[in-house]
C-alpha positions as CSV (number, residue, x, y, z in Angstrom):
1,X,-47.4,-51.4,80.3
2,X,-46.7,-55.3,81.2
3,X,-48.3,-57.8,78.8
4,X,-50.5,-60.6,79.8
5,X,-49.2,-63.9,78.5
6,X,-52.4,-66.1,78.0
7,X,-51.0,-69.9,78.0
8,X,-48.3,-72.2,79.9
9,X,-46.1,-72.7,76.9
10,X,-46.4,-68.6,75.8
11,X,-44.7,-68.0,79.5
12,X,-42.0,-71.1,78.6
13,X,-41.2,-69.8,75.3
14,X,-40.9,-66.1,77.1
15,X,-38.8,-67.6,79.6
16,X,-35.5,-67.5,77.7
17,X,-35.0,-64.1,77.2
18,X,-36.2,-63.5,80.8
19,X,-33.1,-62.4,83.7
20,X,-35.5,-62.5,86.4
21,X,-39.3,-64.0,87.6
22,X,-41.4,-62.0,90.2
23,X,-44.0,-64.5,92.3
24,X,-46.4,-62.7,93.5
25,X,-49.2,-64.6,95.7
26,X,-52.3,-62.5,95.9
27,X,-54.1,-63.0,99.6
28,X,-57.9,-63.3,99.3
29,X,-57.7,-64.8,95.8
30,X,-56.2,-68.3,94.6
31,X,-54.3,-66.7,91.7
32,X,-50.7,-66.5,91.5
33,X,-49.1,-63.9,89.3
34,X,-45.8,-64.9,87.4
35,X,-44.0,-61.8,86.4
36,X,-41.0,-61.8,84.0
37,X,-38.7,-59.2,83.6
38,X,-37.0,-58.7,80.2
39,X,-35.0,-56.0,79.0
40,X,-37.5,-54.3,77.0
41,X,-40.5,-55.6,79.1
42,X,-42.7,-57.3,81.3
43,X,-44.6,-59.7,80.7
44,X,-47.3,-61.2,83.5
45,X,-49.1,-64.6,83.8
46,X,-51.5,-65.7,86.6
47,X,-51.6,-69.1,87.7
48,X,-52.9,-71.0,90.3
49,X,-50.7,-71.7,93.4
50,X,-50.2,-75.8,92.7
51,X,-49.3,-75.0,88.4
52,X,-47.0,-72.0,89.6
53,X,-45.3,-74.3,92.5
54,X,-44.1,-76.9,89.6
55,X,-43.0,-73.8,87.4
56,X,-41.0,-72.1,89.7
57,X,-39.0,-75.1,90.8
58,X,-38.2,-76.0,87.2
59,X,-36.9,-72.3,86.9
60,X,-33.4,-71.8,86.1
61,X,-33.1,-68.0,86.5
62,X,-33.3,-66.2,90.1
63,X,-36.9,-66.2,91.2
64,X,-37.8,-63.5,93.8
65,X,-41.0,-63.2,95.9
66,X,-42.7,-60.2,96.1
């Protein structure tokens, strides 16, 4: 089961022992879902599409849309 990361600096802090992050931009809603992929597991934080914009660019690990 993925966990839900509640706050901005819990997904920053998760961030470095990510290897890859999942966008996933839901249609009829404005909520963006941030997925990161560890090696034990995935964690999940939803965003709005402006805050997720600025996080993905300051990325530095390979970002994939889904």
């Amino acid at each position: 089961m993925p966990e839900e990361l509640k706050s901005k600096e819990e997904f920053m802090t998760t961030l470095d022992l990510a290897s890859v992050c999942y966008v996933k931009r839901l249609k009829d809603s404005d909520v963006v879902k941030l997925k990161l992929r560890t090696k034990k597991r995935l964690y999940t934080f939803k965003t709005t599409p402006k805050e997720a914009n600025q996080i993905v660019q300051s990325l530095n690990i390979p970002v994939e849309e889904v």
